[in-house]
Backbone atoms as SQL, in Angstrom:
CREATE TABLE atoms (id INTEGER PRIMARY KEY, chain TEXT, resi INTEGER, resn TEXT, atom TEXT, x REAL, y REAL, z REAL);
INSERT INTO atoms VALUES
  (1, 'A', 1, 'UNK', 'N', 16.834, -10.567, 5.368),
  (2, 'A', 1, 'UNK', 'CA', 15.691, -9.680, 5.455),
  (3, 'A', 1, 'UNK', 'C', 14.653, -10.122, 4.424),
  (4, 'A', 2, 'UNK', 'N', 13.451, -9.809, 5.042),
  (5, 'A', 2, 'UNK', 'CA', 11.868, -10.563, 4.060),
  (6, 'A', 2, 'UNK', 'C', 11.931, -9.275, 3.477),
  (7, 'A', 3, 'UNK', 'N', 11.952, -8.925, 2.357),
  (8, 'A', 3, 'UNK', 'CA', 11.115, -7.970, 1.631),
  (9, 'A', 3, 'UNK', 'C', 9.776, -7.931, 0.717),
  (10, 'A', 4, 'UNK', 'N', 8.759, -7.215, 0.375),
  (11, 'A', 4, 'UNK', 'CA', 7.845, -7.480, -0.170),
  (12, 'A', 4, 'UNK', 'C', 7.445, -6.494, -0.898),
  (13, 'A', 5, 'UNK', 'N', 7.398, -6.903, -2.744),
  (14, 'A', 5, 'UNK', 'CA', 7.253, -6.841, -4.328),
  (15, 'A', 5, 'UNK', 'C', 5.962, -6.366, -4.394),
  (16, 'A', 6, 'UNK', 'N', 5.404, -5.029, -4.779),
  (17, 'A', 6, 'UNK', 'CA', 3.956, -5.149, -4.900),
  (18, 'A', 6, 'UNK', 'C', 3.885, -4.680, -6.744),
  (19, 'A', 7, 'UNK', 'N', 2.544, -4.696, -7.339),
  (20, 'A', 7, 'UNK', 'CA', 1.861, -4.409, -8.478),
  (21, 'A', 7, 'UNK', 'C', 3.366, -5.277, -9.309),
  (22, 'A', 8, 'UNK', 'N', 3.357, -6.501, -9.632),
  (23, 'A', 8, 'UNK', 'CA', 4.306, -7.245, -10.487),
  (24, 'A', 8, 'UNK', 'C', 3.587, -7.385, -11.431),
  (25, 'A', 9, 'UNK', 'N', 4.022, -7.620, -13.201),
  (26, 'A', 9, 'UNK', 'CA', 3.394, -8.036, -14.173),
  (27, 'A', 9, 'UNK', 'C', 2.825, -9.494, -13.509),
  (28, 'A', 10, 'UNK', 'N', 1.673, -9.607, -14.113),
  (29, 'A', 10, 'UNK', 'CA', 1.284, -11.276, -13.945),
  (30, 'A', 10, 'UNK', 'C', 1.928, -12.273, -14.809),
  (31, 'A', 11, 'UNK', 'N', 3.110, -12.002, -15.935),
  (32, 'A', 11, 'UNK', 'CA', 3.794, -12.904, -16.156),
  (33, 'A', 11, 'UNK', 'C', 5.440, -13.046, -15.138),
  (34, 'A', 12, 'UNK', 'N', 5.322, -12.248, -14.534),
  (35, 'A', 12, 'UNK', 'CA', 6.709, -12.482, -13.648),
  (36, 'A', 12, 'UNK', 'C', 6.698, -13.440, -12.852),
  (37, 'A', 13, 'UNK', 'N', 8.003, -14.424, -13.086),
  (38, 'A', 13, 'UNK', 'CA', 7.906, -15.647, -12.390),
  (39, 'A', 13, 'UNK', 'C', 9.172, -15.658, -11.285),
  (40, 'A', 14, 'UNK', 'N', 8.606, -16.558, -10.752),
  (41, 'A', 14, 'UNK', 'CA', 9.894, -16.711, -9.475),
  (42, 'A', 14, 'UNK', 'C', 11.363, -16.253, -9.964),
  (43, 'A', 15, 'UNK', 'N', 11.672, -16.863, -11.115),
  (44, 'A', 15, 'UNK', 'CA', 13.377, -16.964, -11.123),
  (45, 'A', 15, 'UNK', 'C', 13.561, -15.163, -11.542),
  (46, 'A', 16, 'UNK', 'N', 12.571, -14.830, -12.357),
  (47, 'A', 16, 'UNK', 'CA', 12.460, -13.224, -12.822),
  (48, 'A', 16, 'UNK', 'C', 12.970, -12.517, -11.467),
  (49, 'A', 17, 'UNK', 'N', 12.073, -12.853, -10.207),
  (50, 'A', 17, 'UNK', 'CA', 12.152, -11.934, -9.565),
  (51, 'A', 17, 'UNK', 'C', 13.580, -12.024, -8.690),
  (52, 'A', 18, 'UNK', 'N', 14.089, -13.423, -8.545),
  (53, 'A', 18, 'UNK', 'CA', 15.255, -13.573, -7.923),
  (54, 'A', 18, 'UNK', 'C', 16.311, -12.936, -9.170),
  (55, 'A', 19, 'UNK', 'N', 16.252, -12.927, -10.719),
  (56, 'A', 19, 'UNK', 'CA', 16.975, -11.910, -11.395),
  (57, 'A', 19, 'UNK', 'C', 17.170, -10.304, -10.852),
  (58, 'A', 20, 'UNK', 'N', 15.910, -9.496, -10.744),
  (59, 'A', 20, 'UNK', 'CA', 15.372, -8.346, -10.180),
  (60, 'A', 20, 'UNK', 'C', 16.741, -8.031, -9.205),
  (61, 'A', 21, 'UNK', 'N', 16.544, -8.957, -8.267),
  (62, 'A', 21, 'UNK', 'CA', 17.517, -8.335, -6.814),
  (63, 'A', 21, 'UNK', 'C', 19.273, -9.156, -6.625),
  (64, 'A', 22, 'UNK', 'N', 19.383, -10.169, -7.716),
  (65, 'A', 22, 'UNK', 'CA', 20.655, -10.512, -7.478),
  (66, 'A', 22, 'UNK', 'C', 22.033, -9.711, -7.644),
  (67, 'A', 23, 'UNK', 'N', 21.628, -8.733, -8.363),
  (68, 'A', 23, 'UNK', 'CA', 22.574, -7.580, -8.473),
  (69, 'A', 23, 'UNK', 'C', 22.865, -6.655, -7.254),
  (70, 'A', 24, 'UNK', 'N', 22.393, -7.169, -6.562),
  (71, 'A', 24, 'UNK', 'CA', 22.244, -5.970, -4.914),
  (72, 'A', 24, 'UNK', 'C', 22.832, -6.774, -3.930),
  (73, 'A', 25, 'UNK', 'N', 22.597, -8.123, -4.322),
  (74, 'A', 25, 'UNK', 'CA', 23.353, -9.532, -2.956),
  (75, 'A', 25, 'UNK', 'C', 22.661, -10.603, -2.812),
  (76, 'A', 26, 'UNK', 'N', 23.240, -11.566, -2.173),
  (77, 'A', 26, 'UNK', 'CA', 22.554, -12.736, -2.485),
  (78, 'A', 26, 'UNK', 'C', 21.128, -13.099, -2.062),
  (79, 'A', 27, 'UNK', 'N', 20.300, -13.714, -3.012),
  (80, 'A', 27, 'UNK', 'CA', 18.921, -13.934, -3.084),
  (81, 'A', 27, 'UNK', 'C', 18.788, -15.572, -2.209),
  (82, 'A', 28, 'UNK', 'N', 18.385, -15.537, -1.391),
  (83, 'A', 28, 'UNK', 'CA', 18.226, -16.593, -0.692),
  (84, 'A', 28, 'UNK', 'C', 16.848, -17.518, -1.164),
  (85, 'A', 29, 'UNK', 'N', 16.099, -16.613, -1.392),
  (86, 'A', 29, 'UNK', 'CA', 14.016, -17.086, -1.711),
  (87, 'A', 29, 'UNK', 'C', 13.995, -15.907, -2.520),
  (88, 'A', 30, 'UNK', 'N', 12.888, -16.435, -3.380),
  (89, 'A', 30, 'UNK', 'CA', 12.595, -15.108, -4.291),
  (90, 'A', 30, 'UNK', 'C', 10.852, -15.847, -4.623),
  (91, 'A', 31, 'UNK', 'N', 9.855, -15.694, -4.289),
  (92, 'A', 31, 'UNK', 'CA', 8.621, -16.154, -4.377),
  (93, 'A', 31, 'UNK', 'C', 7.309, -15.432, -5.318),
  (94, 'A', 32, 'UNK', 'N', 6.699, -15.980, -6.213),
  (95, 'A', 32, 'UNK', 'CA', 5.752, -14.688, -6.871),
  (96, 'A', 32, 'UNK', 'C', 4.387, -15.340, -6.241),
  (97, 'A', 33, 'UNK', 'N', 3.822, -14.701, -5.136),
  (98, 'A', 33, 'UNK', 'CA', 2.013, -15.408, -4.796),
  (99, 'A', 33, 'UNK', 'C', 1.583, -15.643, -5.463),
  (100, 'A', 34, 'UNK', 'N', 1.031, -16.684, -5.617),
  (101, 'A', 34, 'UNK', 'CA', -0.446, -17.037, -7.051),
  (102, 'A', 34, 'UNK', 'C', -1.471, -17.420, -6.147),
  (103, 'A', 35, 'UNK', 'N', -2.845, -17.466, -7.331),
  (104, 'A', 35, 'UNK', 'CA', -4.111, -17.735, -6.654),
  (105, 'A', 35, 'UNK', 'C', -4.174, -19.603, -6.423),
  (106, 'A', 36, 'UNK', 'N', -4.112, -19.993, -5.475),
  (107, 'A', 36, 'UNK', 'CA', -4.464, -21.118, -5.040),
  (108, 'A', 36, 'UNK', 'C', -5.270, -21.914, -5.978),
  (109, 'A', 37, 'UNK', 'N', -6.172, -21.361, -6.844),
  (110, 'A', 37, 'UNK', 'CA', -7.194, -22.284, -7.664),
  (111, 'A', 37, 'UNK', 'C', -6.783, -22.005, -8.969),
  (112, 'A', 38, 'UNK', 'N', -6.235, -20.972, -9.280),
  (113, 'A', 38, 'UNK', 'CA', -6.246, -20.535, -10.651),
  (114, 'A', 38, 'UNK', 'C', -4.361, -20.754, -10.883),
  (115, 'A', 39, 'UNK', 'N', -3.749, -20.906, -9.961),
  (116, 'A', 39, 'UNK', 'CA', -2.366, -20.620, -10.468),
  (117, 'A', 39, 'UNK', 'C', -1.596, -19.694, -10.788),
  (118, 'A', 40, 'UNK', 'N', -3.012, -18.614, -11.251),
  (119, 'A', 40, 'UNK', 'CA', -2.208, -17.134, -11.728),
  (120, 'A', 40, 'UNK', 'C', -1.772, -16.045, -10.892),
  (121, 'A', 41, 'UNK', 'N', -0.652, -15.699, -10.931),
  (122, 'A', 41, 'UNK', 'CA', 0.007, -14.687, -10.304),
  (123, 'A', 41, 'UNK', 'C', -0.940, -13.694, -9.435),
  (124, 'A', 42, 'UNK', 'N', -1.140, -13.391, -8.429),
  (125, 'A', 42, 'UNK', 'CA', -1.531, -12.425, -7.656),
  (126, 'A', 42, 'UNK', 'C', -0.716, -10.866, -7.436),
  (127, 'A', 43, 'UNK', 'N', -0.024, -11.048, -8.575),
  (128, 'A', 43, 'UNK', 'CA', 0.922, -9.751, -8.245),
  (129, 'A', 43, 'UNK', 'C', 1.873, -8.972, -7.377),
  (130, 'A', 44, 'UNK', 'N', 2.570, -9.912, -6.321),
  (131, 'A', 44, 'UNK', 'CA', 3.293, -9.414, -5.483),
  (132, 'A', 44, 'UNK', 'C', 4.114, -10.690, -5.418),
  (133, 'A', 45, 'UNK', 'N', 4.921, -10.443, -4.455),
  (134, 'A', 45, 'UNK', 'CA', 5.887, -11.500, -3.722),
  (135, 'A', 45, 'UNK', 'C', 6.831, -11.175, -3.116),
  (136, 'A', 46, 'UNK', 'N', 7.233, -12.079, -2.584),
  (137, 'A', 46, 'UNK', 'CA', 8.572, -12.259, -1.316),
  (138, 'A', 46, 'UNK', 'C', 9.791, -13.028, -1.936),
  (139, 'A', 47, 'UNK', 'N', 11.133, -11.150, -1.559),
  (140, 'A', 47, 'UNK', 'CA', 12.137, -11.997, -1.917),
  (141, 'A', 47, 'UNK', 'C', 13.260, -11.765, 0.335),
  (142, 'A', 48, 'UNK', 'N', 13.608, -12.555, -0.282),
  (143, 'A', 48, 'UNK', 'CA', 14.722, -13.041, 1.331),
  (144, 'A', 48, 'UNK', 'C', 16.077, -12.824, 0.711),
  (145, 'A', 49, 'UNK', 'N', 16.807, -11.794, 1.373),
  (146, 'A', 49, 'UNK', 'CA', 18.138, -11.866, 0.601),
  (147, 'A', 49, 'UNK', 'C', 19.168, -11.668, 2.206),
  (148, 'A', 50, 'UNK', 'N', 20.032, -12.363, 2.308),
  (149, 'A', 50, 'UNK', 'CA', 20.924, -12.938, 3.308),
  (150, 'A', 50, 'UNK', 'C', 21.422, -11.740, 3.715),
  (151, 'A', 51, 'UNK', 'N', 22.233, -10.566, 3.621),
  (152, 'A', 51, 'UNK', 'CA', 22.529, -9.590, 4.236),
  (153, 'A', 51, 'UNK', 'C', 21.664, -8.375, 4.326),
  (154, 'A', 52, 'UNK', 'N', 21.520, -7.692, 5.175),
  (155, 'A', 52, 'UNK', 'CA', 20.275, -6.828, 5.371),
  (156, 'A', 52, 'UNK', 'C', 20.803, -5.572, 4.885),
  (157, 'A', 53, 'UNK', 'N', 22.328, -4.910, 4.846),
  (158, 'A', 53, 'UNK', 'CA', 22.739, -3.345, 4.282),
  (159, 'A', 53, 'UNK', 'C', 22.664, -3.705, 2.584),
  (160, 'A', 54, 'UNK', 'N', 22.526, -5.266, 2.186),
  (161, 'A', 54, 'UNK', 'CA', 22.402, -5.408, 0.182),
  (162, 'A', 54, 'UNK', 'C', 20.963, -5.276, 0.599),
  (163, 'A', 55, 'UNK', 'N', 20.114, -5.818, 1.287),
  (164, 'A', 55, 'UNK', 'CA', 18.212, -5.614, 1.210),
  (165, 'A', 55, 'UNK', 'C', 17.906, -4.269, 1.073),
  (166, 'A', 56, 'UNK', 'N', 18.324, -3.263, 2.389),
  (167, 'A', 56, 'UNK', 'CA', 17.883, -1.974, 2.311),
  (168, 'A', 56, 'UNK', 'C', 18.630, -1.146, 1.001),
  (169, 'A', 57, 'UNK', 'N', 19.611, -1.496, 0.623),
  (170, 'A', 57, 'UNK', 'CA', 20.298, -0.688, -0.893),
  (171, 'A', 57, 'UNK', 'C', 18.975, -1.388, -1.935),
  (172, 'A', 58, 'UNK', 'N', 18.771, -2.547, -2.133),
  (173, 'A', 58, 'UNK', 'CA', 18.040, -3.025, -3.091),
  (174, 'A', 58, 'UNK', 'C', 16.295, -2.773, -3.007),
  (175, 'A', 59, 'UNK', 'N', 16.253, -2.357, -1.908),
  (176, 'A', 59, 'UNK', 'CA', 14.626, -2.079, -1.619),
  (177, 'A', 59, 'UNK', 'C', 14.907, -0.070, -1.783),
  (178, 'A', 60, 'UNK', 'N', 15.592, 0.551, -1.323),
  (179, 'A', 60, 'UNK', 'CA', 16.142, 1.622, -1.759),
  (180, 'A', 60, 'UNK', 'C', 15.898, 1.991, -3.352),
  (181, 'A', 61, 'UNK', 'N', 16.384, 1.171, -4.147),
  (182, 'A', 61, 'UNK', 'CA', 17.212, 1.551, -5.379),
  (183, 'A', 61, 'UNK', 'C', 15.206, 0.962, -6.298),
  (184, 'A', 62, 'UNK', 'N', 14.785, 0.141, -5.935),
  (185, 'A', 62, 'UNK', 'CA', 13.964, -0.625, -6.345),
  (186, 'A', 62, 'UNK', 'C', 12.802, -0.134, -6.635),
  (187, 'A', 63, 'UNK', 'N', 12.448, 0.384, -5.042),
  (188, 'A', 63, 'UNK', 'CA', 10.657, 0.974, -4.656),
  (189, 'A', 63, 'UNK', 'C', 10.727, 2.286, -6.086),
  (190, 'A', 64, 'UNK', 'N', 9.784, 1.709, -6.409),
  (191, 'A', 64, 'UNK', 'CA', 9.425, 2.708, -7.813),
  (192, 'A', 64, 'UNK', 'C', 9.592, 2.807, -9.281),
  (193, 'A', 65, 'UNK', 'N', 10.909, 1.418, -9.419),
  (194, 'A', 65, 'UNK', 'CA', 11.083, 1.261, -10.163),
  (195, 'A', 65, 'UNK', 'C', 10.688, 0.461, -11.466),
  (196, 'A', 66, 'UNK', 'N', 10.372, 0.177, -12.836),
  (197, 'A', 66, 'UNK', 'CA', 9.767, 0.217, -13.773),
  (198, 'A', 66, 'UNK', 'C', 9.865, -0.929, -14.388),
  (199, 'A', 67, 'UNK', 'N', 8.963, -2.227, -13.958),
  (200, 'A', 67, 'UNK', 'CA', 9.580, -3.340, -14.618),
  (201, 'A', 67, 'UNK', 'C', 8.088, -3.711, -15.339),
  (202, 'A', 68, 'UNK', 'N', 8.657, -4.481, -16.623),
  (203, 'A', 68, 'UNK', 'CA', 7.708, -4.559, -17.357),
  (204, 'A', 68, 'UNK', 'C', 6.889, -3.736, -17.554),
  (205, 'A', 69, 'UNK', 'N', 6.916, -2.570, -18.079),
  (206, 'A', 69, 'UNK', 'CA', 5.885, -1.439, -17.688),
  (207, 'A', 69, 'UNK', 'C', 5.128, -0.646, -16.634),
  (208, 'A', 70, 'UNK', 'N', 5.503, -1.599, -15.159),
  (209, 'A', 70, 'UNK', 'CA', 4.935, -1.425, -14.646),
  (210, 'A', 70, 'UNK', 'C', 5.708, -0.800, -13.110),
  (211, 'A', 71, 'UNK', 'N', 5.209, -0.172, -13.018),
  (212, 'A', 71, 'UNK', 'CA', 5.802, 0.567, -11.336),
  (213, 'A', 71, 'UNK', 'C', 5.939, -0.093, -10.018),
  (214, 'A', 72, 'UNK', 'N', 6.665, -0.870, -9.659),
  (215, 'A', 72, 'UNK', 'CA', 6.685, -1.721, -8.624),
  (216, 'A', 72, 'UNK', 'C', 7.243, -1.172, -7.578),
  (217, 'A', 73, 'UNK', 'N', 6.691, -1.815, -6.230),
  (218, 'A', 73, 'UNK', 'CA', 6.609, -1.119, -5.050),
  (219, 'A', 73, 'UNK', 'C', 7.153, -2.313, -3.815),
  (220, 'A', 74, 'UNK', 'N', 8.557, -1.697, -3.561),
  (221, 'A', 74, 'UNK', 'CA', 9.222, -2.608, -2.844),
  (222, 'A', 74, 'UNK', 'C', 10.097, -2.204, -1.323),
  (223, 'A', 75, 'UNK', 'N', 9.331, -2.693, -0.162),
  (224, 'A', 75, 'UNK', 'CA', 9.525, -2.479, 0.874),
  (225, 'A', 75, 'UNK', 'C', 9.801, -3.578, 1.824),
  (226, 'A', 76, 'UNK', 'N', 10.345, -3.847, 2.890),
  (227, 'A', 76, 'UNK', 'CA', 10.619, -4.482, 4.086),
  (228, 'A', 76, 'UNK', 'C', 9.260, -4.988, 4.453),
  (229, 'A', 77, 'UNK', 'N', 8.987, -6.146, 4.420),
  (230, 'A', 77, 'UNK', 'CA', 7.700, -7.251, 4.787),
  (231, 'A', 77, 'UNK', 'C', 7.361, -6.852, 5.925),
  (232, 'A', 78, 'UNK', 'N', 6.334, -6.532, 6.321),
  (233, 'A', 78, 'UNK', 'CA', 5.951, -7.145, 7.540),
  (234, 'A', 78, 'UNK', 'C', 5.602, -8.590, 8.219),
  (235, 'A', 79, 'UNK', 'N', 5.853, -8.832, 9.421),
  (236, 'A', 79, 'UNK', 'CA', 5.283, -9.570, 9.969),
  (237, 'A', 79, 'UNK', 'C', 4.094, -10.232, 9.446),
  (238, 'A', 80, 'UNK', 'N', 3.720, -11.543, 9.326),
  (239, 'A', 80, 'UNK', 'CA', 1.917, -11.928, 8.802),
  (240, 'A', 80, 'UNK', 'C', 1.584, -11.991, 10.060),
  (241, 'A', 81, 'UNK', 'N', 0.827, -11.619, 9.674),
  (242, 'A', 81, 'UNK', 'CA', -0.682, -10.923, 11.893),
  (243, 'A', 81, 'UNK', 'C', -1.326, -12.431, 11.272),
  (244, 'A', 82, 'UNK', 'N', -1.488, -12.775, 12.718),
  (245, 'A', 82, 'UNK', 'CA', -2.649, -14.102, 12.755),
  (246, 'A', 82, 'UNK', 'C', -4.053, -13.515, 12.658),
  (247, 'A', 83, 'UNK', 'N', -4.707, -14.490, 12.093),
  (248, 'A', 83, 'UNK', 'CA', -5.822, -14.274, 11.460),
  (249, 'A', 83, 'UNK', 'C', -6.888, -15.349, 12.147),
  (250, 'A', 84, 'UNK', 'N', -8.203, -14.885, 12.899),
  (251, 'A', 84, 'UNK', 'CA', -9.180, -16.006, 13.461),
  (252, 'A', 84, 'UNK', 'C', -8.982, -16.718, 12.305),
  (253, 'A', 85, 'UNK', 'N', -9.593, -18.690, 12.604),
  (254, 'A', 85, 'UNK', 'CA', -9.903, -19.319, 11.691),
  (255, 'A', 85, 'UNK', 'C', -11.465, -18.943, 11.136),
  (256, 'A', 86, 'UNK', 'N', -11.422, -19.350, 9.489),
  (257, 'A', 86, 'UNK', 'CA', -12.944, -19.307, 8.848),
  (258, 'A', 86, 'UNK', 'C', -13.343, -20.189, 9.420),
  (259, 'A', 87, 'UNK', 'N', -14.735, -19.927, 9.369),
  (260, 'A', 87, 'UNK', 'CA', -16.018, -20.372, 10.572),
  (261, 'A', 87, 'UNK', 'C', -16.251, -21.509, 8.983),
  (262, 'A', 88, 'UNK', 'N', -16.181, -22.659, 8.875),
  (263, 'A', 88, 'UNK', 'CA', -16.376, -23.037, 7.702),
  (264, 'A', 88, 'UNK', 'C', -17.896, -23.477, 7.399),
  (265, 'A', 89, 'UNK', 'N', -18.736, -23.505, 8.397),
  (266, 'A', 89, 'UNK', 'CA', -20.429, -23.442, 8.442),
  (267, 'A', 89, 'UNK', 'C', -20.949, -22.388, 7.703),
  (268, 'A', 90, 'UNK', 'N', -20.345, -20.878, 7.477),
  (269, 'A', 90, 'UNK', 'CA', -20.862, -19.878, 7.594),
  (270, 'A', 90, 'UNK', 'C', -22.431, -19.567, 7.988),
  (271, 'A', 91, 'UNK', 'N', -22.042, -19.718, 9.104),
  (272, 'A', 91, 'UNK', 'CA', -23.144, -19.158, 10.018),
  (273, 'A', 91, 'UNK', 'C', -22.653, -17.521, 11.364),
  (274, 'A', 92, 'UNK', 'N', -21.402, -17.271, 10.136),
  (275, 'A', 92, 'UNK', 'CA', -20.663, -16.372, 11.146),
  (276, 'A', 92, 'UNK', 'C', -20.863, -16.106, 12.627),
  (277, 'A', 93, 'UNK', 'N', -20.181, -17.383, 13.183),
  (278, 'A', 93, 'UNK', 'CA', -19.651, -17.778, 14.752),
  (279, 'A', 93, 'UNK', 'C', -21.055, -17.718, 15.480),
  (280, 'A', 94, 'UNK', 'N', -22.203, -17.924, 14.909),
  (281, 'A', 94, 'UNK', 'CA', -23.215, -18.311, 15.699),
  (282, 'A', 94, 'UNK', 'C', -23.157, -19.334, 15.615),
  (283, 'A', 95, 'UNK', 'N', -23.723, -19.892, 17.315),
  (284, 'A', 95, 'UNK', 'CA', -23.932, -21.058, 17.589),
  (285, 'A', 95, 'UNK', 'C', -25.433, -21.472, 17.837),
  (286, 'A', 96, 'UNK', 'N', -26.438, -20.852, 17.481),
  (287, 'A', 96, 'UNK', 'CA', -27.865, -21.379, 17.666),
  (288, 'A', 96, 'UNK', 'C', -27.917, -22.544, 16.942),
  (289, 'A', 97, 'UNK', 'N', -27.497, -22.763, 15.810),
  (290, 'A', 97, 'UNK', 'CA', -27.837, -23.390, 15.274),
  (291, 'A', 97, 'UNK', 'C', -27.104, -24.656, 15.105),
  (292, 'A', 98, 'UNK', 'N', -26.262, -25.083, 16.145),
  (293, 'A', 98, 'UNK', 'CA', -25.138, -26.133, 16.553),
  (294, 'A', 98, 'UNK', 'C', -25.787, -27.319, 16.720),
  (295, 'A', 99, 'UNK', 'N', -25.916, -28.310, 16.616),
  (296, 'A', 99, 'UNK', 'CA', -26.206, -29.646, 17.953),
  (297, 'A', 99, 'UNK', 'C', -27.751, -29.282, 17.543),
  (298, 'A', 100, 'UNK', 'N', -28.431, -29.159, 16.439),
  (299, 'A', 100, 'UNK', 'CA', -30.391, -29.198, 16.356),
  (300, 'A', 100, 'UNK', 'C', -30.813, -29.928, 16.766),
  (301, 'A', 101, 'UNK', 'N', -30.291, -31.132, 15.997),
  (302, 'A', 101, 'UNK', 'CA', -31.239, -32.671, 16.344),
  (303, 'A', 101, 'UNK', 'C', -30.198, -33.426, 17.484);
Protein backbone atom coordinates (compact mmCIF):
# COMPACT_ATOMS: atom_id res chain seq x y z
CA UNK A 1 0.00 0.00 0.00
CA UNK A 2 1.20 3.81 -1.18
CA UNK A 3 0.66 5.92 1.72
CA UNK A 4 1.11 9.66 1.88
CA UNK A 5 3.18 11.89 4.84
CA UNK A 6 1.92 15.43 4.87
CA UNK A 7 3.41 18.82 6.87
CA UNK A 8 7.09 16.81 7.54
CA UNK A 9 9.94 18.87 9.18
CA UNK A 10 12.10 20.05 6.19
CA UNK A 11 14.98 18.29 7.75
CA UNK A 12 13.35 14.79 7.52
CA UNK A 13 15.11 12.60 5.25
CA UNK A 14 14.28 9.49 3.46
CA UNK A 15 15.84 6.92 5.88
CA UNK A 16 13.94 9.13 8.91
CA UNK A 17 10.87 8.44 7.35
CA UNK A 18 11.39 4.68 6.54
CA UNK A 19 12.45 4.77 10.62
CA UNK A 20 8.79 6.47 11.28
CA UNK A 21 6.86 3.26 9.90
CA UNK A 22 9.25 0.24 10.34
CA UNK A 23 7.80 -0.53 13.59
CA UNK A 24 4.29 -1.26 12.01
CA UNK A 25 5.90 -3.71 8.99
CA UNK A 26 8.00 -3.81 6.40
CA UNK A 27 8.96 -0.54 4.57
CA UNK A 28 9.44 -1.34 1.05
CA UNK A 29 10.07 2.75 -0.32
CA UNK A 30 10.03 5.41 2.04
CA UNK A 31 10.52 8.82 -0.19
CA UNK A 32 10.69 12.65 1.19
CA UNK A 33 9.59 15.11 -2.21
CA UNK A 34 12.03 17.86 -2.70
CA UNK A 35 11.98 20.88 -4.92
CA UNK A 36 13.54 19.92 -8.20
CA UNK A 37 15.83 23.15 -8.27
CA UNK A 38 16.45 23.77 -4.79
CA UNK A 39 16.77 20.17 -3.35
CA UNK A 40 14.89 21.20 -0.32
CA UNK A 41 12.31 19.15 1.12
CA UNK A 42 8.76 19.98 0.05
CA UNK A 43 7.29 18.52 3.09
CA UNK A 44 5.52 15.40 2.41
CA UNK A 45 6.26 11.97 1.04
CA UNK A 46 5.58 8.48 0.06
CA UNK A 47 6.10 5.54 2.12
CA UNK A 48 5.10 1.77 0.36
CA UNK A 49 4.97 -0.81 2.99
CA UNK A 50 4.36 -4.57 1.67
CA UNK A 51 1.34 -5.70 3.73
CA UNK A 52 -1.72 -3.54 3.69
CA UNK A 53 -3.48 -4.67 7.57
CA UNK A 54 0.66 -3.22 8.96
CA UNK A 55 -0.22 0.14 6.39
CA UNK A 56 -3.76 0.74 7.71
CA UNK A 57 -2.50 0.03 11.67
CA UNK A 58 0.47 2.43 10.80
CA UNK A 59 -1.51 5.15 8.95
CA UNK A 60 -4.13 4.57 11.92
CA UNK A 61 -1.69 4.96 14.78
CA UNK A 62 0.29 7.83 12.76
CA UNK A 63 -2.32 10.50 11.20
CA UNK A 64 -1.79 13.15 13.88
CA UNK A 65 0.97 12.25 15.29
CA UNK A 66 3.92 14.60 16.56
CA UNK A 67 7.18 14.38 14.90
CA UNK A 68 9.67 16.87 15.24
CA UNK A 69 7.30 19.26 16.60
CA UNK A 70 5.28 18.97 14.14
CA UNK A 71 1.74 17.33 13.47
CA UNK A 72 1.88 15.05 10.61
CA UNK A 73 -0.84 13.89 8.52
CA UNK A 74 -0.83 10.40 7.21
CA UNK A 75 -3.25 8.74 4.89
CA UNK A 76 -3.62 6.14 1.96
CA UNK A 77 -2.20 7.96 -1.41
CA UNK A 78 -4.18 8.52 -3.94
CA UNK A 79 -3.91 7.72 -7.34
CA UNK A 80 -1.67 10.74 -9.37
CA UNK A 81 -4.63 12.12 -11.95
CA UNK A 82 -2.91 12.94 -15.28
CA UNK A 83 -2.26 16.26 -15.82
CA UNK A 84 -2.50 18.20 -19.63
CA UNK A 85 1.10 18.86 -20.73
CA UNK A 86 2.60 22.69 -20.07
CA UNK A 87 2.04 24.60 -23.16
CA UNK A 88 5.87 25.48 -22.98
CA UNK A 89 5.34 28.79 -25.41
CA UNK A 90 3.08 30.21 -22.86
CA UNK A 91 0.79 31.50 -25.02
CA UNK A 92 -1.84 29.38 -23.07
CA UNK A 93 -2.93 26.82 -25.94
CA UNK A 94 -3.45 29.58 -28.39
CA UNK A 95 -2.59 28.97 -31.64
CA UNK A 96 -2.76 32.43 -33.52
CA UNK A 97 0.30 32.91 -33.11
CA UNK A 98 1.86 29.44 -34.51
CA UNK A 99 3.59 29.18 -38.03
CA UNK A 100 3.86 33.65 -38.42
CA UNK A 101 6.46 33.73 -40.86
Amino acid sequence: MNIYVSNLSFNVQDEDLKDFFAPYGEVTSAKVITDRETGRSRGFGFVEMADEAASKKAIAELDGATVENRTIGVSEAKPKESRPSRDRNFNNGNSYNKNRY
